[in-house]
N, CA and C atoms of all chains as a GROMACS GRO file, in nm:
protein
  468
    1UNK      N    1   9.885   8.737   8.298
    1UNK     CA    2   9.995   8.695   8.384
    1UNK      C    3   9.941   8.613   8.500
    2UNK      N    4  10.011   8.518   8.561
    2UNK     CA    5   9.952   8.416   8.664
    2UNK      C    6   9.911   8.550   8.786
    3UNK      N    7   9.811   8.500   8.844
    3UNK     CA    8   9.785   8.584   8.984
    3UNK      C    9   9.908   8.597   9.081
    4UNK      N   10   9.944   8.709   9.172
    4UNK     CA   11  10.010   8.754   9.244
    4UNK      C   12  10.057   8.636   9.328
    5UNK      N   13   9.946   8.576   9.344
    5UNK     CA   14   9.898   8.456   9.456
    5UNK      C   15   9.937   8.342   9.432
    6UNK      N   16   9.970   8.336   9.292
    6UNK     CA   17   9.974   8.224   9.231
    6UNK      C   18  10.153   8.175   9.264
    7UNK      N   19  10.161   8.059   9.298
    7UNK     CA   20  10.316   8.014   9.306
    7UNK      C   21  10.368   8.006   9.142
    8UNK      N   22  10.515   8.079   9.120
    8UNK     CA   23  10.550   8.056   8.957
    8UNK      C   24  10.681   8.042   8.984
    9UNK      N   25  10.713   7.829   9.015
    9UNK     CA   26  10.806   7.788   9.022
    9UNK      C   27  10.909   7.828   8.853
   10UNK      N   28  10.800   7.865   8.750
   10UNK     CA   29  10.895   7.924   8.629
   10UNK      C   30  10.957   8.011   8.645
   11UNK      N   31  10.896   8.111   8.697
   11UNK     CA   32  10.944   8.256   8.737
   11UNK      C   33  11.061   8.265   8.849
   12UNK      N   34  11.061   8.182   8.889
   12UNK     CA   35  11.168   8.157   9.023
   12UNK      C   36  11.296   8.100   8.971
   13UNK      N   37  11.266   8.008   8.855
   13UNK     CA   38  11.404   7.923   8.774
   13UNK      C   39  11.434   8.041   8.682
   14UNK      N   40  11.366   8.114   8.649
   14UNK     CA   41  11.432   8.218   8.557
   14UNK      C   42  11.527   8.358   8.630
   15UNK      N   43  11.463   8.389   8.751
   15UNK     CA   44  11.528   8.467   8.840
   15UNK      C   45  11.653   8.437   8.878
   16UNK      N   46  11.658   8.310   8.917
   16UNK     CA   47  11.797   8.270   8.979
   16UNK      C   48  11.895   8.208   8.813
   17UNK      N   49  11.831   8.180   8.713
   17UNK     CA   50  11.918   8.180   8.586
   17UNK      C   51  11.971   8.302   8.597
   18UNK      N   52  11.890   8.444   8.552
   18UNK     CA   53  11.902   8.559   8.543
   18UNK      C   54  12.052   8.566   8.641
   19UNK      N   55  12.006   8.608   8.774
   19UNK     CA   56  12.110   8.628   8.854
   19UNK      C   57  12.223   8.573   8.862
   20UNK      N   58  12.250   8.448   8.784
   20UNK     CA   59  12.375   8.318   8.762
   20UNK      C   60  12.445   8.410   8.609
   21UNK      N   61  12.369   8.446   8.514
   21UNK     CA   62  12.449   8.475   8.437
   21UNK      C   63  12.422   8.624   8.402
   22UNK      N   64  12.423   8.664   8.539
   22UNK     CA   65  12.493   8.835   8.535
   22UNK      C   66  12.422   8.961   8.530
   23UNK      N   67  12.304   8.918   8.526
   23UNK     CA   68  12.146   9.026   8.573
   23UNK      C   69  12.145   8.990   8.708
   24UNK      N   70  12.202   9.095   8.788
   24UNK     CA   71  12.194   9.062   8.907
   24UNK      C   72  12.073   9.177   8.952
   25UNK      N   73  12.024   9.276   8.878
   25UNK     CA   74  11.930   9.372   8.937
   25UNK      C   75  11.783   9.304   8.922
   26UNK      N   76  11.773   9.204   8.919
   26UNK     CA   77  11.616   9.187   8.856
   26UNK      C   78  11.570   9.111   9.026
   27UNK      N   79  11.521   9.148   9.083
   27UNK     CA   80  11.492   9.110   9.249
   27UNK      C   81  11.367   8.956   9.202
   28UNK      N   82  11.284   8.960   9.080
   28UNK     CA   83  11.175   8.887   9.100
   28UNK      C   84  11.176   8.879   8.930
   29UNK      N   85  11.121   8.771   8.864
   29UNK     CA   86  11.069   8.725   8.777
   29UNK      C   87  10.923   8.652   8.756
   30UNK      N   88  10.806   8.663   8.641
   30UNK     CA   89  10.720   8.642   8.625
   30UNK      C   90  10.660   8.641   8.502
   31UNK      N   91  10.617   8.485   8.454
   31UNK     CA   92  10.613   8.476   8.342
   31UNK      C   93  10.500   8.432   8.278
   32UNK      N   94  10.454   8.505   8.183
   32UNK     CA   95  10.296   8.460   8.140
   32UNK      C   96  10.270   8.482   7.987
   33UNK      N   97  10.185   8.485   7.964
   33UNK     CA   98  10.154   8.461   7.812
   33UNK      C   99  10.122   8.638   7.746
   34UNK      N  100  10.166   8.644   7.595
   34UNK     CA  101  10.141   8.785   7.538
   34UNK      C  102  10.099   8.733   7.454
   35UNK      N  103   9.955   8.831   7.392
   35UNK     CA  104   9.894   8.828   7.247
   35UNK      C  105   9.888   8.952   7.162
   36UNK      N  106   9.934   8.956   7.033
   36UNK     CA  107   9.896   9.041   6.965
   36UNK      C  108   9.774   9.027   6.901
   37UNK      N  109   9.700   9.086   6.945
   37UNK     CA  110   9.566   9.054   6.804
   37UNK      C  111   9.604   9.200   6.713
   38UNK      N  112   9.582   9.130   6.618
   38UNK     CA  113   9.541   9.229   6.466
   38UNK      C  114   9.404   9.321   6.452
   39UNK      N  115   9.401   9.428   6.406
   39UNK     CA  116   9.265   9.445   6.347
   39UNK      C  117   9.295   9.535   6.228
   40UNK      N  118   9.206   9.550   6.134
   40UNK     CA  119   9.194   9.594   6.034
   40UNK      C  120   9.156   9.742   6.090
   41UNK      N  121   9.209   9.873   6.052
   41UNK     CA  122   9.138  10.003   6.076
   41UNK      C  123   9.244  10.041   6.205
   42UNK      N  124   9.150  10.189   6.290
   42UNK     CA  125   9.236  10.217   6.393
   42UNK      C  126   9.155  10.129   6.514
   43UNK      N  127   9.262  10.144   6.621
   43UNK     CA  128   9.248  10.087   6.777
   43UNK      C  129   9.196  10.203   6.843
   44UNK      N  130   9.070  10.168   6.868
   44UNK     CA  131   8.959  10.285   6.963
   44UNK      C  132   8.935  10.207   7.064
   45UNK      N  133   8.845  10.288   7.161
   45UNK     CA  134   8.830  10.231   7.262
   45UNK      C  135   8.773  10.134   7.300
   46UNK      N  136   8.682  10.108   7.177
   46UNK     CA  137   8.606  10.016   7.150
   46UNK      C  138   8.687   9.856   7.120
   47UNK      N  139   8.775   9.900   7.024
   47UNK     CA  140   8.840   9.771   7.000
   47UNK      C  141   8.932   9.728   7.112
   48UNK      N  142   9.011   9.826   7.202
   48UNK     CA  143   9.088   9.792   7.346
   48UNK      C  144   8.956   9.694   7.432
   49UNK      N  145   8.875   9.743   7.439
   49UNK     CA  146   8.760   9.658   7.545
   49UNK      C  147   8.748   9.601   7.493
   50UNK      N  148   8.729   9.539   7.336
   50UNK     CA  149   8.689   9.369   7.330
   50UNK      C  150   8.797   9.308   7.372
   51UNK      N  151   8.935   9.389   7.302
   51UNK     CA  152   9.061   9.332   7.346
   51UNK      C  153   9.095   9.256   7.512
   52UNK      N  154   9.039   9.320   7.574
   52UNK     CA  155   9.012   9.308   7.678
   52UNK      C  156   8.895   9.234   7.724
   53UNK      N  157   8.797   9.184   7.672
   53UNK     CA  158   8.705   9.136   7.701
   53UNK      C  159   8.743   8.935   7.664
   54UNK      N  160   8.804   8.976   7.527
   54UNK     CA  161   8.872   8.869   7.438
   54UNK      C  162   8.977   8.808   7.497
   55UNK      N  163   9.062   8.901   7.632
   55UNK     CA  164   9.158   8.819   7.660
   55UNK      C  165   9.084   8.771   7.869
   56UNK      N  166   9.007   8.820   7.889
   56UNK     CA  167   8.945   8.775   7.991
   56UNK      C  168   8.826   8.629   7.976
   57UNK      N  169   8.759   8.590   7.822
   57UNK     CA  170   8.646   8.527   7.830
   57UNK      C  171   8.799   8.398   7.781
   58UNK      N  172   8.809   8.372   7.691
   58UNK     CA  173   8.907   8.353   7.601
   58UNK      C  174   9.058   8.278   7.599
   59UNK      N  175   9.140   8.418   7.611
   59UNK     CA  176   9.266   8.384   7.613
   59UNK      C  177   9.329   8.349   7.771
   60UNK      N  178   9.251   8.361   7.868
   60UNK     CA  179   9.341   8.322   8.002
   60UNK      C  180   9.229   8.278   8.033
   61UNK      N  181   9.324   8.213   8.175
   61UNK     CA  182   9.252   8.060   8.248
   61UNK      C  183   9.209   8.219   8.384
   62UNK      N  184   9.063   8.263   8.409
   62UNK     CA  185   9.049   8.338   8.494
   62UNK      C  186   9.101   8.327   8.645
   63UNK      N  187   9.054   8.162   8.656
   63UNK     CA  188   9.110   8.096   8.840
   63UNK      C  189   9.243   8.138   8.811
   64UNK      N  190   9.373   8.183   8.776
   64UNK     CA  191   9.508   8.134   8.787
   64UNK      C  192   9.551   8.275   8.741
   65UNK      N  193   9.496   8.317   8.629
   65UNK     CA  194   9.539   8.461   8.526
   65UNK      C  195   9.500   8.586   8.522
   66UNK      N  196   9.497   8.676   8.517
   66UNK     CA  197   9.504   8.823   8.542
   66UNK      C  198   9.547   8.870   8.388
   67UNK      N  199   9.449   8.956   8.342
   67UNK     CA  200   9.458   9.030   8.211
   67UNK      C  201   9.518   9.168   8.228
   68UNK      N  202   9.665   9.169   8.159
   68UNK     CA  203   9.722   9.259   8.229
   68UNK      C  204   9.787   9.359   8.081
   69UNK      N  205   9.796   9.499   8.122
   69UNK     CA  206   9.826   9.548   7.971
   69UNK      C  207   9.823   9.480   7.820
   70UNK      N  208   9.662   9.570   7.811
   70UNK     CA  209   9.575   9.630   7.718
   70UNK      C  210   9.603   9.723   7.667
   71UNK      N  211   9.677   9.699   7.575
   71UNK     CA  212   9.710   9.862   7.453
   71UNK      C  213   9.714   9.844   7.348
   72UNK      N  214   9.774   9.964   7.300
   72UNK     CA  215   9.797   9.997   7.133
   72UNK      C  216   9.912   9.998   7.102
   73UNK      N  217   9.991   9.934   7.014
   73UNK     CA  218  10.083   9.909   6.956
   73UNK      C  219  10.192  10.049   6.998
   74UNK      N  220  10.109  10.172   6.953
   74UNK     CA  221  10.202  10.303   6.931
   74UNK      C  222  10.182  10.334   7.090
   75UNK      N  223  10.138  10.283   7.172
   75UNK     CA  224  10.164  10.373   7.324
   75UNK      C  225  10.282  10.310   7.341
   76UNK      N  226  10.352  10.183   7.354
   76UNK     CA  227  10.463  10.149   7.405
   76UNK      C  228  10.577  10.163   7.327
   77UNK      N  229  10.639  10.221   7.395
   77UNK     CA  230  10.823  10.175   7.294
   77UNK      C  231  10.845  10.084   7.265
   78UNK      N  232  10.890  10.031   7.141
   78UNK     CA  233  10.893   9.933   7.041
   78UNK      C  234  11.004   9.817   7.113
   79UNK      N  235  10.874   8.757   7.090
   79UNK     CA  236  10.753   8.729   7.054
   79UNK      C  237  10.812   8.621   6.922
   80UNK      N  238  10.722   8.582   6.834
   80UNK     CA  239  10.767   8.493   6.725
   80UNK      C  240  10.783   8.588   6.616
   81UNK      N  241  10.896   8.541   6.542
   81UNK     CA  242  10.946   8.626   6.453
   81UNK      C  243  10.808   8.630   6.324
   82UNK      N  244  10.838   8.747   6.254
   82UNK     CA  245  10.722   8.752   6.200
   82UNK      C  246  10.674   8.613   6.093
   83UNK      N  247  10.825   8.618   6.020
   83UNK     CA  248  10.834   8.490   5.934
   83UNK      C  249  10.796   8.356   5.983
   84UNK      N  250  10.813   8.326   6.123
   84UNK     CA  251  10.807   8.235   6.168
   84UNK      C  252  10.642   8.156   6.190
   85UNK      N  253  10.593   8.024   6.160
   85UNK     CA  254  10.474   8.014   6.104
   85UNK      C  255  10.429   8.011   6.278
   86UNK      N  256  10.318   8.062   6.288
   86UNK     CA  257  10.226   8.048   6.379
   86UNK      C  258  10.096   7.975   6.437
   87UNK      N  259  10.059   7.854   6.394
   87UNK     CA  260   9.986   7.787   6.382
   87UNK      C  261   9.894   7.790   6.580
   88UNK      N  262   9.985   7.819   6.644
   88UNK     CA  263   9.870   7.849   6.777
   88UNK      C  264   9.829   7.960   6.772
   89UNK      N  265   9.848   8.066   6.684
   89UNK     CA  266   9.811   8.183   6.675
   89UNK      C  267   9.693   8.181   6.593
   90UNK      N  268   9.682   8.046   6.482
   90UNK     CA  269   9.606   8.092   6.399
   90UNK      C  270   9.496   8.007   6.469
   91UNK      N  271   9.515   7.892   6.526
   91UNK     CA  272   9.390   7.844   6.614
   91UNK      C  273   9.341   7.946   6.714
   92UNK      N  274   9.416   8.028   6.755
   92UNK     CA  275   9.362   8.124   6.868
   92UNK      C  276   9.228   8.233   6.842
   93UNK      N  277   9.296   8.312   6.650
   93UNK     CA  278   9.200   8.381   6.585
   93UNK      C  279   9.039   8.301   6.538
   94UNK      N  280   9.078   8.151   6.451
   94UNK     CA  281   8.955   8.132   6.427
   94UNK      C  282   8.879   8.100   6.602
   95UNK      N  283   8.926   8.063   6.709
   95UNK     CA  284   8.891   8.063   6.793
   95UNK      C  285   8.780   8.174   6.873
   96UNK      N  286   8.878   8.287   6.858
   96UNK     CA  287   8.814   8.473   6.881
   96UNK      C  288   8.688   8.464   6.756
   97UNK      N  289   8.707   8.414   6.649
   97UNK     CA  290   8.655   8.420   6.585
   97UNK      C  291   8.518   8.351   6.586
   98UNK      N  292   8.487   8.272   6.597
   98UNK     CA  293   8.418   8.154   6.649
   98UNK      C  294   8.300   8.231   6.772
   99UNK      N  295   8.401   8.256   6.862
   99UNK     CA  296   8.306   8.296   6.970
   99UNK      C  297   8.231   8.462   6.980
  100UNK      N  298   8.259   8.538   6.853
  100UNK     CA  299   8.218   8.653   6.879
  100UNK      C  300   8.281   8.760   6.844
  101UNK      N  301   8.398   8.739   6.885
  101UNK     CA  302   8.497   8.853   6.856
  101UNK      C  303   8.588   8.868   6.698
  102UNK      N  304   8.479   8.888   6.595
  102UNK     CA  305   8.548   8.881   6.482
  102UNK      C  306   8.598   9.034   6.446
  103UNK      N  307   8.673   9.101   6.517
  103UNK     CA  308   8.700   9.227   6.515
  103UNK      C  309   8.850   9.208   6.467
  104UNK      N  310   8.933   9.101   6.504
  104UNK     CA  311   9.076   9.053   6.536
  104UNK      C  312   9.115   8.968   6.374
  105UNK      N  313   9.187   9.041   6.300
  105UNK     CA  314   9.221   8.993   6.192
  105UNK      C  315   9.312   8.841   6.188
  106UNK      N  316   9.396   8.893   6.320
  106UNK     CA  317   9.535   8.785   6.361
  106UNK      C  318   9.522   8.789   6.493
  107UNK      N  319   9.595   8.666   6.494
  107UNK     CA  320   9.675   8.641   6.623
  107UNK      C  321   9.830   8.644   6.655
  108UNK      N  322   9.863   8.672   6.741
  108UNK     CA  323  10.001   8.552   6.759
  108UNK      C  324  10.074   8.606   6.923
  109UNK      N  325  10.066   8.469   6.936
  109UNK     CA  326  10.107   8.427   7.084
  109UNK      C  327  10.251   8.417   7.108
  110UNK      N  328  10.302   8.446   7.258
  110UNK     CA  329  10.428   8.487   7.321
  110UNK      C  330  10.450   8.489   7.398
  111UNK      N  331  10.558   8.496   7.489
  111UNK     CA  332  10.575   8.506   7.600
  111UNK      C  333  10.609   8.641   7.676
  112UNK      N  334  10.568   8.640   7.805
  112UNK     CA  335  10.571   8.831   7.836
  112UNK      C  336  10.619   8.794   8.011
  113UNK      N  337  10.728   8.852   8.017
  113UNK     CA  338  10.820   8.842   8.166
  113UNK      C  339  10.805   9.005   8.263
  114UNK      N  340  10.784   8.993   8.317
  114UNK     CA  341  10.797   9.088   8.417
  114UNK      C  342  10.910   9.090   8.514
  115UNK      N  343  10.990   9.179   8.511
  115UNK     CA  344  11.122   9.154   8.566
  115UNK      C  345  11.109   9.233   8.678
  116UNK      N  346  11.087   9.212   8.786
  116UNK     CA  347  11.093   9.315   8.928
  116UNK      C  348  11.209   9.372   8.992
  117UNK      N  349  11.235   9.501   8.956
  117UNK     CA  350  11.363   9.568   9.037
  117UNK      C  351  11.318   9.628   9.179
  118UNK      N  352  11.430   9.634   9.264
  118UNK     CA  353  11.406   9.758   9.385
  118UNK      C  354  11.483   9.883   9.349
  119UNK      N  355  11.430   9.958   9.316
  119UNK     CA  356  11.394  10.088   9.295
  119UNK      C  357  11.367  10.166   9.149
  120UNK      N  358  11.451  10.252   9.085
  120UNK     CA  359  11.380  10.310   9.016
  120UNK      C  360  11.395  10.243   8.841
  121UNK      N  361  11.332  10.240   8.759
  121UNK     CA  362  11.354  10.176   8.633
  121UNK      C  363  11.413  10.300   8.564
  122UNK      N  364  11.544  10.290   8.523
  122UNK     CA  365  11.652  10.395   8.502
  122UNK      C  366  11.610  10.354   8.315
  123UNK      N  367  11.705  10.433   8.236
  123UNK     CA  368  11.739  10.347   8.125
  123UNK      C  369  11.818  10.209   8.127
  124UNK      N  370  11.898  10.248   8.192
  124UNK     CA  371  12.006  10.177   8.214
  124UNK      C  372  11.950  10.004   8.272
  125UNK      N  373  11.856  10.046   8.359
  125UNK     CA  374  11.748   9.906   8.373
  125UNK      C  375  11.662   9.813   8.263
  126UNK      N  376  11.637   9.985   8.182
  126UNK     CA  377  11.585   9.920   8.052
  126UNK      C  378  11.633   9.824   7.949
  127UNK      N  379  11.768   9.900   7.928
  127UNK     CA  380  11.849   9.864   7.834
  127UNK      C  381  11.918   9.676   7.925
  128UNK      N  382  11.880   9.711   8.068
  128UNK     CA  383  11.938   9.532   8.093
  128UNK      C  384  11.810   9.448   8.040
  129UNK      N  385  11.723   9.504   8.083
  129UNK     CA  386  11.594   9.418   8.086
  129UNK      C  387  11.590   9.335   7.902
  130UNK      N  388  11.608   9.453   7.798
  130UNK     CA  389  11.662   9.441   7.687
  130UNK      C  390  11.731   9.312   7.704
  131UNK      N  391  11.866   9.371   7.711
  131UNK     CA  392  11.980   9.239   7.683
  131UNK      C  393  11.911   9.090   7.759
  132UNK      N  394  11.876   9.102   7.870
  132UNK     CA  395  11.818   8.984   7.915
  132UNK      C  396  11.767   8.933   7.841
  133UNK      N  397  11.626   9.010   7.799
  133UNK     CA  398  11.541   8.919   7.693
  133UNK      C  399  11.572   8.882   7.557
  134UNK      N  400  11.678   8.934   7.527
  134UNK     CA  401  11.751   8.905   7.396
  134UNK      C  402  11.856   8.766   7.386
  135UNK      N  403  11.947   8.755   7.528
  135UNK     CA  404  12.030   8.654   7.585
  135UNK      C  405  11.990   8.556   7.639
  136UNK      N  406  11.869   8.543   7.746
  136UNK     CA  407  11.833   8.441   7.826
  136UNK      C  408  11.690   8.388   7.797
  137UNK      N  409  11.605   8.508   7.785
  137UNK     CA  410  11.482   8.510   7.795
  137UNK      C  411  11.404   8.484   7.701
  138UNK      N  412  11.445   8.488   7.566
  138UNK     CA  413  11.421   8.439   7.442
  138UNK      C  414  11.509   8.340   7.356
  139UNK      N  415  11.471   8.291   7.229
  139UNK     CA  416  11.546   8.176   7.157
  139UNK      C  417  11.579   8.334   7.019
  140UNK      N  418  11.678   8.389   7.024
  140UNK     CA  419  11.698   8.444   6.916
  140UNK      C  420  11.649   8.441   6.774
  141UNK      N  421  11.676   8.273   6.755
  141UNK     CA  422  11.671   8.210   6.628
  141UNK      C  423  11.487   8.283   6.528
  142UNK      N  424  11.434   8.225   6.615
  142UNK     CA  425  11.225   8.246   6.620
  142UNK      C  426  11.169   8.330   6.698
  143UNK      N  427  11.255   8.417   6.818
  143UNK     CA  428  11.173   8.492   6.856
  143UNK      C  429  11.249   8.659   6.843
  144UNK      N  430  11.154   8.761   6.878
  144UNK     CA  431  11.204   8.921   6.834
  144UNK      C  432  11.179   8.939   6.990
  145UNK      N  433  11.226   8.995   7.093
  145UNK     CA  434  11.220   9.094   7.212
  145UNK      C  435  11.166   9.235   7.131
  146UNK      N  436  11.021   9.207   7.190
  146UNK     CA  437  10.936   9.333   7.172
  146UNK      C  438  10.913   9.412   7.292
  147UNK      N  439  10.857   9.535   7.299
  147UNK     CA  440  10.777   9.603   7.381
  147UNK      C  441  10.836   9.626   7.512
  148UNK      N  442  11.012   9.694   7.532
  148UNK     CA  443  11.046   9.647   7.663
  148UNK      C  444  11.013   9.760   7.759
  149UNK      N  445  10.927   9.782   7.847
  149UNK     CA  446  10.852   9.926   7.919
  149UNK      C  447  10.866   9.927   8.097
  150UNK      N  448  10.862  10.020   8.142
  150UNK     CA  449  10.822  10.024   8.296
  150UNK      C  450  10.648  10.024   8.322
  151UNK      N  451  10.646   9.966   8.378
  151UNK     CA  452  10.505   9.930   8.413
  151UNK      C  453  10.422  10.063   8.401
  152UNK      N  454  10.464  10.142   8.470
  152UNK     CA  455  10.360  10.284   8.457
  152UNK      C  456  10.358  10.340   8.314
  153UNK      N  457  10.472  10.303   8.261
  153UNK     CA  458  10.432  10.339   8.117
  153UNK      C  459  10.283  10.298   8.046
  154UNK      N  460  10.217  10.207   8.109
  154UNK     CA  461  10.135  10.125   8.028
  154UNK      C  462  10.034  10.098   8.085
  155UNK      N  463   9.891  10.147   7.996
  155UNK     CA  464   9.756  10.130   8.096
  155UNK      C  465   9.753   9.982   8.166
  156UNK      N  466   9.666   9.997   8.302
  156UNK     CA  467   9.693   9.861   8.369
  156UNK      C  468   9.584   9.731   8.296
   0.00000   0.00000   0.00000
């Protein structure tokens, strides 16, 4: 997700969409990129830290992005 | 996220990518978009279930994409 710090004129056009057509509870919007990676076998801890390693070297721009929830498919509600 | 059917071709540059550099642990990819919706105060169901409809109505293209994973932040390692 962009840094805290980071200005997200996207996130700001989506807030005030939001609030125009009738989500009026959402105070802030913020918008960034999701990956699923695949793996073959189970998700150990081992495979969360590359996951994590993979989306810090990799998948985000570090100056701008923040690697933010790292999990397993079955911890979150679907 | 992109529907499953739906072809993924930045997803699949992303894997041989992971792939490439080390991380051949990651069978797949596939890339998405992930919103963080900020309320003031507590994330009820009832927040959930908007956050839901949002991303189903505004926040996504129905047609190609599925609203996955909709959670309160503490639900989910950081």
């Amino acid at each position: 997700m962009p840094k805290p710090e980071i200005l997200d004129p996207q996130g700001k056009a989506v807030a005030a969409a939001l609030s125009r057509l009738g989500f009026g509870q959402f105070a802030g919007v913020r918008q960034g990129k999701r990956f699923e990676l695949e793996v073959d076998g189970d998700v150990t801890d081992e495979v969360l830290a590359a996951a994590r390693e993979a989306g810090e070297q990799v998948l985000s721009n570090p100056v701008i992005e923040d690697v933010v929830a790292v999990y397993a498919d079955e911890q979150v509600p679907a």
